[in-house]
C-alpha positions in Angstrom: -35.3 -157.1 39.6 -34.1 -153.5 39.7 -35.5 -149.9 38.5 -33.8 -148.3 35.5 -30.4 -145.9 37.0 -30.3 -143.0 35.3 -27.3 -142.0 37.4 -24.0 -143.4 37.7 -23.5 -144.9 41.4 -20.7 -146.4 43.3 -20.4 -149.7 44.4 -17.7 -150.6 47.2 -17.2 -154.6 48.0 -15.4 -155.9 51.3 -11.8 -157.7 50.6 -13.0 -161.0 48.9 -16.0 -160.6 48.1 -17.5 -162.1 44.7 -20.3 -160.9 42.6 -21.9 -162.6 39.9 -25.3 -161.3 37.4 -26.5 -159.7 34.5 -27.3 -156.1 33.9 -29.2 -155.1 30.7 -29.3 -152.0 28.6 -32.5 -150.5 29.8 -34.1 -151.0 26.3 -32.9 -155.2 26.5 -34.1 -155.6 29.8 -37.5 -154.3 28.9 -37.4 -156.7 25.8 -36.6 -159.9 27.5 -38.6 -159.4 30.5 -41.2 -157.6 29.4 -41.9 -155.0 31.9 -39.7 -152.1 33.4 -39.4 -151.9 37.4 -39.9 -149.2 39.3 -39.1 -150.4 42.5 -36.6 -152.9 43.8 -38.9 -156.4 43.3 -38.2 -160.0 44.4 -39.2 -162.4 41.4 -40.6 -165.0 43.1 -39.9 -169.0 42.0 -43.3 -170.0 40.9 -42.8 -166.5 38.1 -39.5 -167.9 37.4 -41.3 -170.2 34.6 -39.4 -168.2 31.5 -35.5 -167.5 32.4 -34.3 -170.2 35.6 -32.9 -167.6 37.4 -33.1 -169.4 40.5 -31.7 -172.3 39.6 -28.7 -170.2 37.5 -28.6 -168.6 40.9 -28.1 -172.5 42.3 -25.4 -173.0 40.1 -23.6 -169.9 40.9 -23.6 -170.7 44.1 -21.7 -173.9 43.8 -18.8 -172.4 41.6 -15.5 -171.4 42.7 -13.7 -168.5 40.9 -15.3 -165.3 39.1 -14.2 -166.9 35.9 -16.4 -170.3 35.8 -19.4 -167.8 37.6 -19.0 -165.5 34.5 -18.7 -168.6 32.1 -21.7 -170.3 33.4 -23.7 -166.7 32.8 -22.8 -166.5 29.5 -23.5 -170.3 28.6 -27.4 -169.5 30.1 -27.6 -166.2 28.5 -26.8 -167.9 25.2 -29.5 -170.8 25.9 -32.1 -168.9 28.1 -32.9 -165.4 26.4 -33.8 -164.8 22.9 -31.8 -161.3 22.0 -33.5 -161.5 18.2 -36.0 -158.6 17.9 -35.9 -157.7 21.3 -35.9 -153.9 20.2 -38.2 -152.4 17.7 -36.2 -151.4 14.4 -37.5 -147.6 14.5 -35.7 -147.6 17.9 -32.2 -149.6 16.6 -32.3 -146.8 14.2 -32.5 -144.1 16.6 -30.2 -145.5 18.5 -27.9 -145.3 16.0 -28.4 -141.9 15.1 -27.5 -140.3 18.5 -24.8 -142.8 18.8 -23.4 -141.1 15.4 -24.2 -137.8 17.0 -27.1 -136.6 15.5 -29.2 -134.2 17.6 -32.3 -136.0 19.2 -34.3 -133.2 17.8 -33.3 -134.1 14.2 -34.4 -138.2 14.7 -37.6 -137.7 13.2 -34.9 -136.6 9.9 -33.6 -139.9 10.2 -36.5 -141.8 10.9 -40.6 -142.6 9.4 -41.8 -141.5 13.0 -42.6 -138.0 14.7 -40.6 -136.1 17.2 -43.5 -137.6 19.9 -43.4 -141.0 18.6 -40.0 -141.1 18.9 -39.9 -139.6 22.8 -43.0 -142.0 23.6 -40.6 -144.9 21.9 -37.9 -144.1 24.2 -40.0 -143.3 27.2 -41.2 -146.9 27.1 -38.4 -149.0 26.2 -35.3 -147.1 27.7 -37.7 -145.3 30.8 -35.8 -141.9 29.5 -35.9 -139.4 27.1 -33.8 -138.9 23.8 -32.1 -136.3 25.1 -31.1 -137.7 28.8 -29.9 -140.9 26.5 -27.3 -138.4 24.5 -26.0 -136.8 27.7 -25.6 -140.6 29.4 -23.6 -141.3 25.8 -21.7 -138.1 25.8 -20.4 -138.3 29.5 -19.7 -142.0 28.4 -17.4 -140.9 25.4 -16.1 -137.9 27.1 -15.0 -140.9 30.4 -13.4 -143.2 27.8 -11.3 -140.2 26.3 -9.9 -139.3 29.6 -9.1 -142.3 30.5 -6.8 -142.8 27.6 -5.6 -139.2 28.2 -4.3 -138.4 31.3 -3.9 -134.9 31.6 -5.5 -133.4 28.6 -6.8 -130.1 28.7 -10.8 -130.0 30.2 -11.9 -127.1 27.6 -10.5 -128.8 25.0 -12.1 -132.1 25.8 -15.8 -129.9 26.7 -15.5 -128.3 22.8 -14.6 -131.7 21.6 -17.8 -133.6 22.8 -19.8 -131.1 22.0 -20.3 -129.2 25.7 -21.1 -125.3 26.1 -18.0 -124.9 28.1 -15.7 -126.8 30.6 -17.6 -126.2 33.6 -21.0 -127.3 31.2 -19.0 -131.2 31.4 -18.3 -130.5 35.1 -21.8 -129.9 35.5 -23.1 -133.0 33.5 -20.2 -135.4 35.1 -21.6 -134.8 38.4 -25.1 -135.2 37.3 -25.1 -138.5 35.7 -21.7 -139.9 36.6 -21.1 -139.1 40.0 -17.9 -137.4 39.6 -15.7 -134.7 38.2 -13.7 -135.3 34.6 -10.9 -133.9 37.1 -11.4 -137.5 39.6 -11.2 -139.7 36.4 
């Protein structure tokens, strides 16, 4: 089990390698296991009672090709974990407002709850704040847009997702993804 990343980070395999398992929106991962992680923590067998992950790890193991691996994931995430209510509705709804762009000072607009509810909601399920969630979906969008645009033009693309000024996005890129919008 692994701490929340609030920060983009590279991963580089050797020629051949293969990699199977499951990563979880921050808020998910809280709701099916029940607990977030603050340190890198071996789940030992005997606390393995709810999800089989040792024995899906078993499996895995015996497999060949990344296709029948990722197969057999998504057959035991369909039997093994239970996604209904896994997140509070008051959260699903903020959610939904900053994905739609609405300022994470205006939630409490949008929703029956407080501005401090709301950053205590996030703080526990998501281990972040409203506004660090926005920036991590911003840089997201702003990622995704480049990537189908080679080339466009950096201010534009800044005033677009809602940045101060180019070097504002430059700024943010390398703070939660790891690079600059000019390395996409």
């Amino acid at each position: 089990m692994l701490p929340i990343k609030k920060q983009a980070e590279r991963i580089v395999l050797e020629a051949g390698a293969q990699v199977a398992g499951i990563r979880f929106n921050p808020a998910i991962g809280y709701g099916v296991l029940g607990q977030h992680y603050d340190n890198p923590t071996l789940l030992l067998p005997e606390q393995d009672t709810l999800y089989n992950l040792y024995q899906m790890y078993a499996e895995l193991q015996v497999l060949q090709g990344n296709e029948r691996k990722v197969d057999a994931l998504y057959q035991w995430a369909e039997q093994t974990l239970d996604f209904t209510n896994v997140i509070p509705d008051s959260l699903e709804k903020a959610l939904a407002c900053i994905k739609q762009d609405t300022a994470p000072g205006q939630l409490s607009d949008n929703l029956e709850l407080s501005q401090r509810q709301i950053e205590r909601l996030f703080k526990h399920w998501l281990g972040m704040t409203p506004k660090h969630y926005q920036r991590i979906l911003r840089i997201k969008k702003a990622i995704c847009y480049l990537r189908q645009r080679q080339g466009a033009n950096l201010a534009g693309v800044a005033q677009q997702f809602g940045f101060s000024d180019q070097a504002h996005m430059t700024r943010e890129f390398r703070t939660i993804a790891c690079i600059t919008p000019g390395q996409l």
